[in-house]
N, C-alpha and C positions, 0 to 999 in steps of 0.2 A: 453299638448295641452289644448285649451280653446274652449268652445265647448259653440254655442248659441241654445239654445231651445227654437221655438217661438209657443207655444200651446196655447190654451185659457182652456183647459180642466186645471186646476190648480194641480189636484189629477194626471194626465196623467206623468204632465209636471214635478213634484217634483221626479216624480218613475221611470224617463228618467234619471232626476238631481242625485241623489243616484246612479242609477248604474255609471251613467259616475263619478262620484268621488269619487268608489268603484275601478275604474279603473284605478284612480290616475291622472287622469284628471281633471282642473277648468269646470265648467256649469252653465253660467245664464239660466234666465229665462225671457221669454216677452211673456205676454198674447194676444199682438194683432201688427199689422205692427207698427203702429207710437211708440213704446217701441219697438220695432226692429228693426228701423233704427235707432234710440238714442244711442241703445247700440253700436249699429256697426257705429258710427259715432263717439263715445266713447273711442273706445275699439278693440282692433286687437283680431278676433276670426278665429282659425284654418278649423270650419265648423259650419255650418247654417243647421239646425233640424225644416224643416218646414213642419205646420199642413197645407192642405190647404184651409181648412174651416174657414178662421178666422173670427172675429164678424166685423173689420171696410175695411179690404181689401181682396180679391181672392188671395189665394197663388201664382195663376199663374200670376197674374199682379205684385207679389211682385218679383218671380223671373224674369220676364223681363225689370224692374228697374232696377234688380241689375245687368241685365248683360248689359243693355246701359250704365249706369255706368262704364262699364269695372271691375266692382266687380269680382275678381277671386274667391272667397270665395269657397268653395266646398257644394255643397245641397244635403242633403239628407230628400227627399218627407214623408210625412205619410198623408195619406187620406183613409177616410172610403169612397168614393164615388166610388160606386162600375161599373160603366163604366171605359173603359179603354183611352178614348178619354184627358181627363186633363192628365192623366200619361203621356201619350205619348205627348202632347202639351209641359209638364212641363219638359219631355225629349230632348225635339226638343229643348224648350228655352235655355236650359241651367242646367239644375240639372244634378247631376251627378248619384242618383240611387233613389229610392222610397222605401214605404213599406205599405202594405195596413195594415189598422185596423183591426183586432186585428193583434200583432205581438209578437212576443218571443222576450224577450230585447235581449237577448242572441244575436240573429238574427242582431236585429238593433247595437249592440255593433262593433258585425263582420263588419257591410257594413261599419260604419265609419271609422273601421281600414282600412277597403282597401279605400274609401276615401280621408284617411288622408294622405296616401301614399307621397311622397315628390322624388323628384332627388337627392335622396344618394342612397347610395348601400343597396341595398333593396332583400330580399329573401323570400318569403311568409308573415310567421309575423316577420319576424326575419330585424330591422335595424342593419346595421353595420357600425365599424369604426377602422381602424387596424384590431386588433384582438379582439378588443369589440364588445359582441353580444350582443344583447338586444332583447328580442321578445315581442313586443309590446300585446300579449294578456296573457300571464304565469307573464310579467312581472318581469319574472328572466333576471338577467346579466350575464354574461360566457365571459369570458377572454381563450384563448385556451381549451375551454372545461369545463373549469372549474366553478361554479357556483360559486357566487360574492355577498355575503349578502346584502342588501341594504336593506333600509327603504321605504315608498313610495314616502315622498317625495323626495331625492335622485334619488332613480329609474325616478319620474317628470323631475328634472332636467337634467338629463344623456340624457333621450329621447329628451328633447328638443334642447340639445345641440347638438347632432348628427345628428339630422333634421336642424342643423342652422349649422353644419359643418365649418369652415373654415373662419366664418364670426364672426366678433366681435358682441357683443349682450349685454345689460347693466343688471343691475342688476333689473329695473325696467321694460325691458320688459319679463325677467325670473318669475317676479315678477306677472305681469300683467297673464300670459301663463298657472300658475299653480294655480293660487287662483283667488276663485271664488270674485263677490261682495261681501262686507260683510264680509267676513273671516279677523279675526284679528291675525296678525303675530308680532314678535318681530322686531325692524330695522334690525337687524343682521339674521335676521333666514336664509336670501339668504348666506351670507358669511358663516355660522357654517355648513350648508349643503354642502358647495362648497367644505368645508374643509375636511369634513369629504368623499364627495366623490373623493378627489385630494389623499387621504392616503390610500383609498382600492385601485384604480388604479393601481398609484405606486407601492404595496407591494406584487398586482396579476401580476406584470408584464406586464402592458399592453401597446401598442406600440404607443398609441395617450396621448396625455394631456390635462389639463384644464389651460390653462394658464391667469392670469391677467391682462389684458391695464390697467395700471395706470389711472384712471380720465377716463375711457372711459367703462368699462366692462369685459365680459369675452371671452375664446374665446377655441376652441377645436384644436387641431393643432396638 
């Protein structure tokens, strides 16, 4: 998943960045609304990490933008503003949870997993597909029970494939999902990954695949 962090605290904002790509997740960073609508005009993110103290715009007018927009995007709140009147505004508008200042990352890691939740088959933290489990916070894979070695980027692209289920998907929006800006990759690094997660599969037995569109992408099936 690819995750936007819009803080102005820069020290806050890099120690959100680190856990989420501790967790195998991509995470920019925007100090203020106008670098947060750039990115996300840019750029396809799974969820939106908003402070809402920012220096040039009110959090909450940024999320009633996005949701005139019809931005589905998913919000998750942080504000040290200790009334309860913006939470509940910024809830009404359109976020999907909060979290006041100070907070346990730990904490904030949890709500985005639920969050980030999707229409697959879904069981607490566990997504799944056949018999491929995945639980999106251990980060282990299990094929009938069985646990499935993977690297993290692997384990990246498995999750994202199973949250895009059934749909073709290119290498550049796998691409785009899993690395942050800035990260430099090899052109093949997507393919040697695909490769090497299309052979544990196979030889764990497992009852879905990664199949290739020719000139188009990849695809779970």
């Amino acid at each position: 998943m690819r995750i936007l962090i819009t803080e102005d605290n820069n020290q806050l904002a890099q120690f959100i960045q680190q856990a989420i790509l501790q967790d195998g997740h991509a995470a920019d960073i925007a100090n203020c609304a106008g670098k947060m609508q750039s990115l996300l005009d840019g750029w396809q993110y799974d969820a939106l990490v908003l402070d809402l103290g920012l220096p040039d715009t009110d959090g909450i007018d940024v999320i009633r933008e996005l949701r005139a927009k019809e931005n589905p995007i998913p919000i998750l709140i942080l504000t040290a503003r200790g009334g309860v009147e913006d939470r509940i505004k910024g809830l009404d508008l359109g976020a999907d949870d909060y979290l006041n200042k100070p907070f346990a990352i730990d904490e904030l890691k949890a709500r985005l997993r639920a969050i980030l939740r999707r229409p697959v088959e879904y069981s607490g933290n566990v997504l799944t597909r056949g018999n491929i489990a995945l639980d999106t916070k251990s980060r282990r894979v299990l094929i009938e029970d069985k646990n499935i070695s993977m690297g993290k980027t692997e384990v990246a692209i498995l999750e994202y494939m199973i949250r895009h289920a059934s749909l073709t998907v290119s290498k550049d929006a796998i691409y785009d999902a899993i690395y942050a800006l800035g990260f430099e990759v090899t052109d093949n690094a997507i393919q040697v990954a695909m490769h090497r997660i299309r052979k544990k599969l196979e030889q764990a037995g497992a009852s879905a695949e990664i199949k290739t569109i020719r000139g188009i992408g990849y695809i779970l099936s």
